[in-house]
N, C-alpha and C positions, 0 to 999 in steps of 0.2 A: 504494500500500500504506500503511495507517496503522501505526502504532505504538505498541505501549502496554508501559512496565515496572509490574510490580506487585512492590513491594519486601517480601518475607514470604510465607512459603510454609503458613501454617497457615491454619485455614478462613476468614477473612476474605478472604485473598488468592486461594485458593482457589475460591472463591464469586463472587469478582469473576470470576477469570477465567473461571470455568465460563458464564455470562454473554456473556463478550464475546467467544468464540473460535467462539460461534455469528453470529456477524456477519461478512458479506463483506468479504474482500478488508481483513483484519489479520491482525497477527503480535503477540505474548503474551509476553514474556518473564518470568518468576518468578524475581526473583532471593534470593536468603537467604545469610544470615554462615556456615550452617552446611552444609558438603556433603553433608545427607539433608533431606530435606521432611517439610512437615508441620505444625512448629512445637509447638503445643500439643497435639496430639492424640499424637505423641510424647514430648515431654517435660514437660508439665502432666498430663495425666490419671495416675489413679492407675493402676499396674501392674497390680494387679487388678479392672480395669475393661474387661476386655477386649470387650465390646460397645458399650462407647461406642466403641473405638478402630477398631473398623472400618465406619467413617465413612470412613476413610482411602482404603476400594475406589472410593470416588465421585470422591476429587480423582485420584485413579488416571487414574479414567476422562479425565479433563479433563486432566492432565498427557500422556497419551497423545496428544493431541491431534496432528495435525500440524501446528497452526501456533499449537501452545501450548509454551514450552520451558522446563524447569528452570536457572537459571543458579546452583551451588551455590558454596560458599566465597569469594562474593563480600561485601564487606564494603560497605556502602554510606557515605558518610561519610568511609570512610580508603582505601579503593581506588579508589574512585570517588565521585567528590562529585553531592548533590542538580542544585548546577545544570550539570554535565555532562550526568545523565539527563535535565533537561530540555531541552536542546538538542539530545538524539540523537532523544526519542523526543517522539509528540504528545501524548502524556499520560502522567504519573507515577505511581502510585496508591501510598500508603504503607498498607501492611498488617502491620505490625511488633507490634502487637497489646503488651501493658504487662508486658513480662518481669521492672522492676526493684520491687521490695519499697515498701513508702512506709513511711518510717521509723516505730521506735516512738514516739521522742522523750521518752523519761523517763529520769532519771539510773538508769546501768547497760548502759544499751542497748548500749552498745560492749563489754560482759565479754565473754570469752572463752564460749563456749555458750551465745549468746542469737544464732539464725538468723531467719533470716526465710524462707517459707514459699516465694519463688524459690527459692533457694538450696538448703535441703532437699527438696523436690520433683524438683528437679533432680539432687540428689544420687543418688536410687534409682531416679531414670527414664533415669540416664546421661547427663547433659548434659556434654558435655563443661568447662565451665566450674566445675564443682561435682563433678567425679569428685575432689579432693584435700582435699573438707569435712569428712571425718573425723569427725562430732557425737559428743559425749562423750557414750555410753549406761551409764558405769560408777554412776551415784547411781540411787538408787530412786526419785525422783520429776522428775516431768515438769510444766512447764507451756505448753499450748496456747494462745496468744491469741486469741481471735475466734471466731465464732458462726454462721458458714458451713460450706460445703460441706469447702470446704480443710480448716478445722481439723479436722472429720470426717476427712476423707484420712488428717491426719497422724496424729490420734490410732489410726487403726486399722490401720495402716502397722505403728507401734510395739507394738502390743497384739499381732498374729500370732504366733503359732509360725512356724517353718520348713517346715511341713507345709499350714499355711496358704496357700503360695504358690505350691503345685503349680497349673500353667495361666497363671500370671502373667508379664510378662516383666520383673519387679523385676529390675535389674541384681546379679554377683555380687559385687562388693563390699560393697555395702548388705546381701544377703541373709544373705552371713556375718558382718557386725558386730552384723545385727540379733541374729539366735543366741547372740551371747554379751551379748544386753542384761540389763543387773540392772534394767529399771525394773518397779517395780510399783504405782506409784501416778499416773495420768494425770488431768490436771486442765486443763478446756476452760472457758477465764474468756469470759466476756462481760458486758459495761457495762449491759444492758439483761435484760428477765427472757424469759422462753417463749414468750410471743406475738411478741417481735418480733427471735426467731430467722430467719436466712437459709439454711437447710437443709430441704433435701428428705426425705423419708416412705423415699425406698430407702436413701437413705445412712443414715440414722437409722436406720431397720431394721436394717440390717446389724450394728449394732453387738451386738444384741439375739443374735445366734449365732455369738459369737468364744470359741474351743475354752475359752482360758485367762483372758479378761478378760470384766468383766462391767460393763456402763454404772449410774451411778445418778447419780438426784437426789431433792434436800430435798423433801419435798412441802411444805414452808414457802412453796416457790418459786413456786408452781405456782398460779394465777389462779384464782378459781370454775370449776369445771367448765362453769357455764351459759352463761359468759364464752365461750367456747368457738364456740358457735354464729352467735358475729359474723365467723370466720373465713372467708378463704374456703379450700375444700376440702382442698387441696393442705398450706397451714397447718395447716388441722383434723387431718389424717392427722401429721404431723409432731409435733403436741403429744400428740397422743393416744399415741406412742412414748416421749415424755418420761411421761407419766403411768403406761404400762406399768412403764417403771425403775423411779418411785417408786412402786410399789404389790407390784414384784416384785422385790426386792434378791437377785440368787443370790451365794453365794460363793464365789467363782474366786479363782486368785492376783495378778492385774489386777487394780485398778480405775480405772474410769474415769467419773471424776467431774464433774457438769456444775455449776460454779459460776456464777448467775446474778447480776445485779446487784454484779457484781466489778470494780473498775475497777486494774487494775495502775497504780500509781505510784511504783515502782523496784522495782530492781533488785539485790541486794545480794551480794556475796561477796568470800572473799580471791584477788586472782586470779581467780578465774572465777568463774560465774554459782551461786549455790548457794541463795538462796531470793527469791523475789519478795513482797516488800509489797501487798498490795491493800486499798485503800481499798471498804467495801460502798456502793452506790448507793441511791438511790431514783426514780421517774420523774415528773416534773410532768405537767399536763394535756394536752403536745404531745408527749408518751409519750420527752422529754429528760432523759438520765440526771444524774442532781447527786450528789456526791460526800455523805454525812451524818457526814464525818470522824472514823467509827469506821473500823479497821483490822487487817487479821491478817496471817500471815507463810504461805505453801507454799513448803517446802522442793523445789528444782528447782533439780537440775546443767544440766540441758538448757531451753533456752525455746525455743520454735518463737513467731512472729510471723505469725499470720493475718490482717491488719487488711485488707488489699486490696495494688493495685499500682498502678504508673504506668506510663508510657510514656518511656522516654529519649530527649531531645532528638537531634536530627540538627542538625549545624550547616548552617544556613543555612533553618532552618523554623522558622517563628514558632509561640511554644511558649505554654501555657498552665498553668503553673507550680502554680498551686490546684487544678486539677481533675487534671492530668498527664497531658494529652493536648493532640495538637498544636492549634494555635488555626485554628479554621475554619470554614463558614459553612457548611453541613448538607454537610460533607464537601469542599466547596471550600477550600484554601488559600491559591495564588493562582493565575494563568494558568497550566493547565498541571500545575497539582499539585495531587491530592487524597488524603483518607485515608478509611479503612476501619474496620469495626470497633471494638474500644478502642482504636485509636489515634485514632479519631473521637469514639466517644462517652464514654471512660473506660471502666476497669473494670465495665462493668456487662451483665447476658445472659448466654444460655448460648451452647455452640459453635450449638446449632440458629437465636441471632438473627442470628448473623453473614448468614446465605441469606438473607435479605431485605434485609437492612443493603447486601452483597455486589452483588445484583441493582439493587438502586434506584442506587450508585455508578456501576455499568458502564453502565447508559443513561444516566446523567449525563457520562458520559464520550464516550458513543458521539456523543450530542448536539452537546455543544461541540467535539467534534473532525472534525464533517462528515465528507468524505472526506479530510483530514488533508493535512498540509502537506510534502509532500515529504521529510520527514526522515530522517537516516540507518539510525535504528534500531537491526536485531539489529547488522545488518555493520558499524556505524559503534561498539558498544561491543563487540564481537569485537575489531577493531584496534586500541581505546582498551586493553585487558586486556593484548593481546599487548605491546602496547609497553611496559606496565608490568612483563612477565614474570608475569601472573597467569592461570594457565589453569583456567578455572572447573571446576568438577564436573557434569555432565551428567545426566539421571534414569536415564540407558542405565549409568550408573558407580553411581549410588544400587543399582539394581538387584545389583549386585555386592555391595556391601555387604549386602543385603539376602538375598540367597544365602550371604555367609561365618556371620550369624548361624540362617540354617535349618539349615545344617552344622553350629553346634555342638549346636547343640538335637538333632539329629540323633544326635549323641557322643554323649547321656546328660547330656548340659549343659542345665540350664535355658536360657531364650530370651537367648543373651545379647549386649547393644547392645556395640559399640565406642563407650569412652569417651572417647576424645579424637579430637582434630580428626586428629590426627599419625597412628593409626593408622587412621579411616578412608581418609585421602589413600593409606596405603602396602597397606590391605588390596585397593584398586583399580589397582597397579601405577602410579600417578603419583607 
């Protein structure tokens, strides 16, 4: 029997296993920190995204597996160390994908309501590590960092009514603080101008039919139209959205303003976060933003941080510190240990690159691991847990938990997640 753990239960890991669990004569173990699976597609995607999130039926299908197993509320690192799984099993796979924020690094960044886009994401998706983030929505103006999808998310997270979120399963903390939000002026800075935006035609869209808020921009901003035509398609659809804003300003009590060529360069307030300085840009001939040391102030209680993420080290995995993923040789790290995903390639793809990324790992795995070396495997970190007193969470107990949130939804309760680890463990009698 071979052996393989795959540390990350979100689609990278996912993907690998779906993969390798079609191959004779293995066993599959999924292990994750948190006792429900998933990873991102739970606690990254936006709440109101509920077709991308059922994606989910697929790793279903492959968690179902018989000789694929979920190992939950295991912690990899502090429960059990890197090279204990490599001694149990014949290949490792890290699938841990870049949950931590990568800093702003401009004075302020540490005030009090300046988040970074883990963190509040996490916040109204339930993650348990972010259910006590509390983001101060009492000022009227917001600033968004970054010129992606995320900061889309965030900014139209905050823009909804409460009426907006019927079908979503935005957890109920977030959805009652949203309701008493006073913001009304949101502001989505990016360094660089229109064309070389990182946001998709639907998300962009969407902003376009939000009850109470309404998107705009400069058309100062905004390239020749004919410019336009060197795009490719996907781009073209995306700009042609920014060009609708500015060409069609409605007036809602939101706004949501796209500042382009904006480089945030602190952060100012007494005590907490209350306006950001931005430096305007310009772009040289390799479309790199330069600062032109003219400057304005957006007044913003709350800053959300969309710049991208990293990957957090594991002790004893050699780390790649600039890029923030682990250091590795097209997914090899060393004998026996390989990674997946962004924890392979960095931040970059959607959930859909991870299935090829996922597939090409697992034949690489299947390869070097032959018919595999005798190792102990699942029964050898089953005894390893036991003796530590740590009794993992199963998919068969996910399940439960998954049944306590259809019950409330049931009650007239929006879809609502168990936010902490503590009351999953007790909502499944452990």
């Amino acid at each position: 029997m071979r052996h393989v753990a795959i540390v990350g239960s979100g689609p990278a890991g996912y993907y690998t296993a779906e993969t390798l669990q079609k191959a004779e004569d293995i066993a599959v173990d999924v292990i994750d920190r948190l006792p429900v699976p998933y990873g991102l597609i739970r606690t990254g995607v936006a709440p109101d995204h509920q077709s991308i999130k059922a994606v989910s039926r697929r790793y279903e299908g492959v968690a179902l597996a018989d000789n694929v197993r979920f190992v939950g509320h295991v912690s990899v690192g502090t429960d059990v160390g890197i090279d204990e799984l490599t001694q149990l099993y014949d290949a490792v796979v890290l699938a841990t994908g870049a949950p931590n924020d990568r800093p702003l690094g401009i004075p302020g960044a540490d005030l009090p309501g300046v988040i970074g886009s883990a963190a509040f994401v996490g916040w109204y998706n339930g993650h348990p590590d972010f259910a006590d983030l509390d983001p101060p929505l009492d000022s009227p103006g917001v600033a968004v960092i970054g010129n992606g999808n995320v900061a889309l998310d965030v900014a139209r997270i905050l823009a909804k009514t409460p009426a907006e979120f019927a079908g979503s399963d935005i957890v109920a903390h977030a959805r009652d603080l949203l309701a008493t939000s006073n913001i009304r002026h949101i502001h989505i800075l990016g360094r660089r101008g229109p064309h070389q935006i990182a946001m998709t035609p639907k998300e962009l869209g969407e902003l376009g039919h939000l009850e109470r808020a309404s998107p705009r921009v400069d058309p100062a901003d905004l390239p020749d139209e004919g410019d336009d035509a060197l795009l490719e398609p996907g781009m073209r659809k995306s700009v042609t959205h920014l060009r609708q804003f500015a060409a069609n300003p409605v007036a809602k009590p939101v706004t949501i303003d796209f500042d382009f060529f904006a480089m945030p360069v602190a952060i100012e307030g007494d005590a907490r976060a209350q306006r950001v300085v931005v430096e305007r840009t310009q772009l040289d001939a390799d479309l790199r933003s330069h600062g032109t040391g003219e400057t304005y102030a957006i007044e913003a209680g709350l800053v959300v941080s969309c710049i991208g993420y990293q990957t957090p080290p594991i002790p004893g995995v050699p780390y790649e510190h600039g890029r923030g993923r682990f250091a590795n040789d097209e997914g090899r790290i060393l004998p026996g240990l390989y990674c997946v995903g962004w924890a392979r390639r960095g931040p970059s793809g959607t959930i859909g690159t991870n299935k090829p990324d996922g597939a090409r790992i697992a034949e690489m795995v299947l390869e070097d691991i032959g018919r595999g070396g005798g190792k102990a495997g699942r029964p050898g970190l089953d005894a390893l847990l036991a003796g530590r007193g740590i009794a993992p969470v199963t998919f068969r107990d996910w399940r439960k938990i998954e049944a306590a949130e259809v019950a409330a939804a049931l009650e007239g309760n929006p879809r609502e997640k168990f936010v902490r680890v503590e009351a999953m463990i007790e909502a499944i009698g452990r």
